[in-house]
N, C-alpha and C positions, 0 to 999 in steps of 0.2 A: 351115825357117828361122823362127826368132822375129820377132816384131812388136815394135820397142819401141815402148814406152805410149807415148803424146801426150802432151809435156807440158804442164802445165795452170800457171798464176799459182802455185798454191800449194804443185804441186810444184816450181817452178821457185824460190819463195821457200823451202822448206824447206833447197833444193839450195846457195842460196846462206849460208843464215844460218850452214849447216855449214860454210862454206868460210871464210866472215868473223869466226865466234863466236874459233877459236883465230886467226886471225890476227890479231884485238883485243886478244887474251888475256883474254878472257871466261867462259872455260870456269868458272867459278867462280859465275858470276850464271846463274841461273831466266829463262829470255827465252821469252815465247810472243808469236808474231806471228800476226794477223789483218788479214783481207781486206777492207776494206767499200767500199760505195758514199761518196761523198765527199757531206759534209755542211756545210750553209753556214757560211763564214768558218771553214772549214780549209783549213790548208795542204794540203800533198801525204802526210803524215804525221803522227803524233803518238804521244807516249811514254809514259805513266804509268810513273814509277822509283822505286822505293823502296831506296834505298843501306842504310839498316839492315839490310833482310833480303838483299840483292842481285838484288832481283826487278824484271823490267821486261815490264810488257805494250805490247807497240808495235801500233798501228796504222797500218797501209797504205791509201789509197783509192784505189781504181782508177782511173788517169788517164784514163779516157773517160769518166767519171763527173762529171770536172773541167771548168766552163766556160775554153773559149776563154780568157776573157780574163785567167786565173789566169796568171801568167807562172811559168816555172819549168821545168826540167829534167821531163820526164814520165818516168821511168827507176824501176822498182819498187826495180831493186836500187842505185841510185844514191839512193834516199830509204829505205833500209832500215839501210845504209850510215852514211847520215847520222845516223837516230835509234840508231845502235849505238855511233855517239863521243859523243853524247851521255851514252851508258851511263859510257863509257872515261871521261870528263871531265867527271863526274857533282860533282866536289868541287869543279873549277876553274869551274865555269858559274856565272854570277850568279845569282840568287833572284828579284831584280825582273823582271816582264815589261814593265818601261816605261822602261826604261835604257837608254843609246847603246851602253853595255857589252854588251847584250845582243845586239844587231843585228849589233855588231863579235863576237860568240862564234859567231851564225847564221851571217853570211857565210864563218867561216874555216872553219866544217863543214863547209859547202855547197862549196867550192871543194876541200877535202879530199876528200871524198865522191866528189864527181865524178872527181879525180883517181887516186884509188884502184883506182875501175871503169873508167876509161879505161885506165889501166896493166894491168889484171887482163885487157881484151878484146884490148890490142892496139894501141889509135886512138887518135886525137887527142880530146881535148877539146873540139873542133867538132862533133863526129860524133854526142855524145850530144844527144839529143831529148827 
């Protein structure tokens, strides 16, 4: 009888970006995602997107990494998610990072995001962590 592997963060993210890239209908954009330790005054994620070529480097930070007092969903695939509609809605996003507009564009990601992966597991929107 076979062992299957252990899964690890990054194959556990390879796993899901497969699973999210066509259901965004993405297959069209370059996406590499990476792992890191979480760095001050970062969120839970971040995107570097280039729409002219359709290339996006995203980065992940590993929520143990994250202090306490960062509040937020700790969910890899629920912040992978997120920076992937980012992708999707790369033309409707504001430009300013200092806009109401913009917070009102974060928060409907974030509640989409979550949403997505809650429907995808099964559970309620309580449940994610």
């Amino acid at each position: 009888m076979k062992k299957k592997p252990k899964s690890t963060p990054l194959t556990r993210l390879k796993s899901d970006l497969d699973y999210w890239v066509p259901q965004l209908r993405l297959q069209n954009w370059n996406i590499s995602v990476r792992h890191e330790q979480w760095d001050k005054d970062k969120g839970f994620g971040d995107n570097q997107i280039d729409p002219n070529n359709e290339h996006s480097t995203i980065t992940l930070y590993d929520p143990s990494t994250i202090p306490v007092e960062v509040q937020g969903v700790r969910d890899l695939e629920v912040t992978l998610v997120h920076e992937l509609l980012h992708i999707r809605l790369v033309y409707l996003s504001p430009n300013s990072n200092k806009t109401k507009k913009k917070w009102a564009t974060e928060i409907a990601i974030e509640t989409i995001a979550q949403s997505l992966v809650a429907n995808r597991r099964g559970i309620k929107l309580e449940a994610l962590k």
